[in-house]
VMD Tcl script that draws the C-alpha trace (Angstrom):
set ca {
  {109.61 244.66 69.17}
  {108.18 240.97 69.21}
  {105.40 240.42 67.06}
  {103.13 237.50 69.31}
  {99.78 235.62 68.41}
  {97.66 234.09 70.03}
  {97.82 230.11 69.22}
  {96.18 228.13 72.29}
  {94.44 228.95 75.85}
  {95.89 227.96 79.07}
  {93.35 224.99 79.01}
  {94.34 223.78 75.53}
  {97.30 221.97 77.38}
  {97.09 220.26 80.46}
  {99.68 220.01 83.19}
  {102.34 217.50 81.69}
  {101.22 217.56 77.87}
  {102.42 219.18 74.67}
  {100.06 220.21 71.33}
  {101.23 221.29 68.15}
  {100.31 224.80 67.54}
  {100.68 227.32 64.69}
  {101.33 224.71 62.02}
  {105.15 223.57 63.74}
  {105.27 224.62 67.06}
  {104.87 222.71 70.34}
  {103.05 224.24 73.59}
  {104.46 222.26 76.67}
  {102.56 222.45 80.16}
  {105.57 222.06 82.84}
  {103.39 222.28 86.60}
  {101.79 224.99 85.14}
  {104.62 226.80 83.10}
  {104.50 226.88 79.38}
  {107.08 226.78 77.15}
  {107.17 227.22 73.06}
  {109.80 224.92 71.02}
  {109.94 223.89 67.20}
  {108.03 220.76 66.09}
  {110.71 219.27 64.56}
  {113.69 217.35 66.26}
  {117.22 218.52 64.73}
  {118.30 215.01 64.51}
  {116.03 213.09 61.93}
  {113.19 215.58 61.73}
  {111.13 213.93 64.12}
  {107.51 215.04 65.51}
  {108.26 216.46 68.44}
  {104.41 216.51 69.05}
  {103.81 212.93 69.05}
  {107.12 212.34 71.88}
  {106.56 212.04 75.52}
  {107.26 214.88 78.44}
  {108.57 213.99 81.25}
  {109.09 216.95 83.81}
  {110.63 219.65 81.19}
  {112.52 217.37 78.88}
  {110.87 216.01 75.74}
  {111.82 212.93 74.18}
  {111.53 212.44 70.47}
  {109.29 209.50 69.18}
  {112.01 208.26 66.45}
  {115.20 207.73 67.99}
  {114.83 208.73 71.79}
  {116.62 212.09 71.74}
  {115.91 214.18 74.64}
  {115.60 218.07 74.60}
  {115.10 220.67 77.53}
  {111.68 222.00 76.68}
  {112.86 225.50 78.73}
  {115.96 225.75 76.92}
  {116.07 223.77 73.23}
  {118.90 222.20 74.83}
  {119.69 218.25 74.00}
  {120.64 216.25 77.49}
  {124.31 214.72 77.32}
  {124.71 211.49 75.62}
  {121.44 211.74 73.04}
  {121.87 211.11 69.18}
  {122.26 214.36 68.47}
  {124.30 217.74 69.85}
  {121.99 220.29 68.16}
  {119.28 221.96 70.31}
  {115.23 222.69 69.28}
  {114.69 225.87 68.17}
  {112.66 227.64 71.25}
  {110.07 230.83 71.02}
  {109.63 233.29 73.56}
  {106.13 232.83 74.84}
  {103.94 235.00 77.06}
  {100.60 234.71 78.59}
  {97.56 237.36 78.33}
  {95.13 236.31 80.47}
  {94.27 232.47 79.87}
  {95.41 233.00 75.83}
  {99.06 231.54 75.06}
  {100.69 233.82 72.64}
  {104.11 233.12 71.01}
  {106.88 234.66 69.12}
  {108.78 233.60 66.39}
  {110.57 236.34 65.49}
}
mol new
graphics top color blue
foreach p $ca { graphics top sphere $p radius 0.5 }
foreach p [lrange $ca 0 end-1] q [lrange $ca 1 end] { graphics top cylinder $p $q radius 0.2 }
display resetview
């Protein structure tokens, strides 16, 4: 059985933007949907936190590698073949809670 927490509301994170929650993991708003992926890019270590979302990919600040934020999955062609660690996520009410095990 998952063990979740509670690490952000629904209003924490606005449509389109990521935080950093629960000391290394990002909260992405995609129109709505929110998704829960590791802080850390698996390329160069990279702050996830501090790249830019565009639709559900994330791009990371350092050297431009890409990642599905619904998957962990890096797009073709990046710097790297290794995907982001991703959490399963669920919402209770407007509280975003997250699993990491």
């Amino acid at each position: 059985m998952a063990n979740f927490q509670t690490v952000a509301k629904t209003s924490d994170v606005a449509p389109g933007k990521l935080i950093k929650v629960a000391g290394d993991v990002v909260i992405a708003n995609v129109d709505g949907e929110f998704f829960a992926f590791s802080c850390r890019c698996p390329h160069d270590n990279g702050p996830l936190d501090k790249g830019s979302l565009s639709g559900d990919i994330v791009m990371c600040p350092l050297h431009f590698a890409q990642f599905n934020v619904r998957t962990g999955e890096p797009l073709k062609g990046g710097v790297t073949k290794d995907s982001v660690p991703t959490y399963e996520l669920r919402l209770e009410g407007d509280e975003i809670q997250i699993s990491k095990g």
